[in-house]
C-alpha positions in Angstrom: 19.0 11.7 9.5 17.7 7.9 9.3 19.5 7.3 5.7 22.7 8.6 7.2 22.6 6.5 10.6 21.5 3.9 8.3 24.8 4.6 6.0 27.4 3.3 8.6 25.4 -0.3 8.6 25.1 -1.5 5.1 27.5 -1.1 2.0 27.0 1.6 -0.3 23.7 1.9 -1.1 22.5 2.2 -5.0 20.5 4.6 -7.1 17.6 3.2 -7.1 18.0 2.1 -3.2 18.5 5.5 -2.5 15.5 6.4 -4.5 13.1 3.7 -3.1 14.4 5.0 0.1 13.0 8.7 -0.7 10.1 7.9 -2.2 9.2 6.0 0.9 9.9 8.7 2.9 7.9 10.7 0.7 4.9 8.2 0.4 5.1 8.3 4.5 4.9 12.3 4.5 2.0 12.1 2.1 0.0 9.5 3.9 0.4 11.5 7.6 -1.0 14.6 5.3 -3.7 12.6 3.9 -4.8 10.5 7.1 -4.4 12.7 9.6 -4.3 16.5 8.5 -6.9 16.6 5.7 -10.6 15.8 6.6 -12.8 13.2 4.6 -15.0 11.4 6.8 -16.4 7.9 6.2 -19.5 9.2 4.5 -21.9 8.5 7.0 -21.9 11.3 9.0 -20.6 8.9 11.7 -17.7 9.2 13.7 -17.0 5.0 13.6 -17.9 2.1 11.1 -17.4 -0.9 12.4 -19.8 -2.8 9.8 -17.5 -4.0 6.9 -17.7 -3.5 3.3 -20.9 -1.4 3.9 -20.5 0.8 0.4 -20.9 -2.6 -1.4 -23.5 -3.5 0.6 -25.6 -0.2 0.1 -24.4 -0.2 -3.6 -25.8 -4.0 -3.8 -28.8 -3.3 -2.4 -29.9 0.1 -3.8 -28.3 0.5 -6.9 -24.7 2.4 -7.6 -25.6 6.0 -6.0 -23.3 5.2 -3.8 -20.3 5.1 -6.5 -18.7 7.9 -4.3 -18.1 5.7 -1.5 -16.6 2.2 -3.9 -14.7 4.7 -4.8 -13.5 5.7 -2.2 -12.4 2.4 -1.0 -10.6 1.8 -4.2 -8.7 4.9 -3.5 -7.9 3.7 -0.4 -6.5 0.3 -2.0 -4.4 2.4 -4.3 -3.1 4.5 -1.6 -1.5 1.1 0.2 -0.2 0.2 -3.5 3.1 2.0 -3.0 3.8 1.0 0.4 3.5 -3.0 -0.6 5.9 -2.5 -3.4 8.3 -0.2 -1.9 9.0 -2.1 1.4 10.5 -5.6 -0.3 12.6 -2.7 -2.2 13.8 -0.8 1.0 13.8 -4.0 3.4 14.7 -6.6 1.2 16.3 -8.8 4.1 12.7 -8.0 6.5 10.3 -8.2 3.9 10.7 -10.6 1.7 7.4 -12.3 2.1 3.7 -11.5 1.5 3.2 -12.2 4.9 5.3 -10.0 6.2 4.1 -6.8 3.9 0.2 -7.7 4.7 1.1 -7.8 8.5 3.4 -3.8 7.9 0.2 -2.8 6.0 -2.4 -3.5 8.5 -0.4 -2.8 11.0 0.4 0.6 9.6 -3.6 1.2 8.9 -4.6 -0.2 12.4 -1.9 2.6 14.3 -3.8 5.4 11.7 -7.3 4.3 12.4 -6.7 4.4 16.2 -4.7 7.9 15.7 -7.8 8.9 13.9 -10.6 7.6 16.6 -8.6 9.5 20.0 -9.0 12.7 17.3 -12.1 12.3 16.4 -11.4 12.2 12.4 -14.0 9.0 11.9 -12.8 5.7 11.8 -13.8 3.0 9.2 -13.0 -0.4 9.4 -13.4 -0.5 5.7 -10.0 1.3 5.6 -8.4 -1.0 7.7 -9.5 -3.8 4.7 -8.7 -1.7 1.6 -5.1 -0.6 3.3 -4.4 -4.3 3.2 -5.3 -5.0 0.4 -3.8 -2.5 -1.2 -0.1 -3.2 0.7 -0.7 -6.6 -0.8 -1.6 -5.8 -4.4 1.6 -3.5 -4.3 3.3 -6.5 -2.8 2.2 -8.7 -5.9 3.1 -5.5 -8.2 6.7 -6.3 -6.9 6.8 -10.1 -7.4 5.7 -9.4 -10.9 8.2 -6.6 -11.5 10.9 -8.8 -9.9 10.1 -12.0 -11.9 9.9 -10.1 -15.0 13.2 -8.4 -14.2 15.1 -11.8 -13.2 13.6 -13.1 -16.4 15.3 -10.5 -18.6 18.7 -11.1 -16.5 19.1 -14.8 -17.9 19.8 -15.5 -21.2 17.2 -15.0 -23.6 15.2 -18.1 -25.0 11.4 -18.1 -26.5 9.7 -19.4 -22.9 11.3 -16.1 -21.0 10.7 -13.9 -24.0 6.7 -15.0 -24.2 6.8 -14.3 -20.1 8.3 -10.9 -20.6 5.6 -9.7 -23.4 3.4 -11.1 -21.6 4.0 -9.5 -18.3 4.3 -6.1 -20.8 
């Protein structure tokens, strides 16, 4: 419904538009599944964390049994990923800067962790930091991708070709 309202105000919209558009939408879908359907908990047995960065902590100060918990927080980073590089994509007029895609990310994480406290689900602010981080890493992902893809655009000399195999 959205990407047909969203026909009649913007020129005809390309393949890969259409297909950054979906696989937002589908990123979306999978997140709600993820966030607020399927149950993980913040392994502490606790419904809240306010204490930042406490798997590092524990990890740092008792060795890495605690792996399950970093990794968790990576995963949570990775999860964001998409989000950061699909929005300059989707939204290239809105979202054009770092800012801007840092402030959608937490943002986006803060509404989820709120959802997830008034249900009881647990909420972590370590999720909070690792969504943002994440939003932004996908974000840089983009300005790297873009860069590299201008790059190719111009006419080929040995500067733009070392920055391309480099980038590769």
């Amino acid at each position: 419904v959205l990407y047909h309202v969203s026909l009649k105000k913007r020129k005809k919209p390309t393949r890969q538009s259409i297909l950054a558009e979906f696989t937002l939408v589908g990123w979306f879908v999978v997140f709600i599944y993820v966030t607020q359907l399927k149950s993980f908990g913040n392994g502490f047995g606790a419904l809240y964390n306010l204490t930042p960065l406490v798997p590092f902590q524990t990890a740092f100060r008792f060795g890495s049994n605690n792996a399950g918990m970093i990794w968790q927080f990576l995963l949570n980073i990775l999860m964001f990923v998409p989000l950061g590089f699909l929005l300059p994509i989707v939204f290239p007029l809105k979202c054009r800067t770092g800012t801007r895609v840092m402030l959608i990310s937490f943002c986006t994480s803060l509404a989820t962790e709120l959802l997830q406290l008034v249900s009881q689900r647990g909420t972590d602010i370590d999720d909070l930091i690792a969504n943002t981080v994440g939003g932004v890493c996908g974000f840089a992902l983009y300005l790297v991708l873009y860069g590299a893809v201008t790059l190719a655009k111009k006419p080929k000399t040995s500067i733009n070709r070392k920055f391309i195999a480099g980038i590769a």
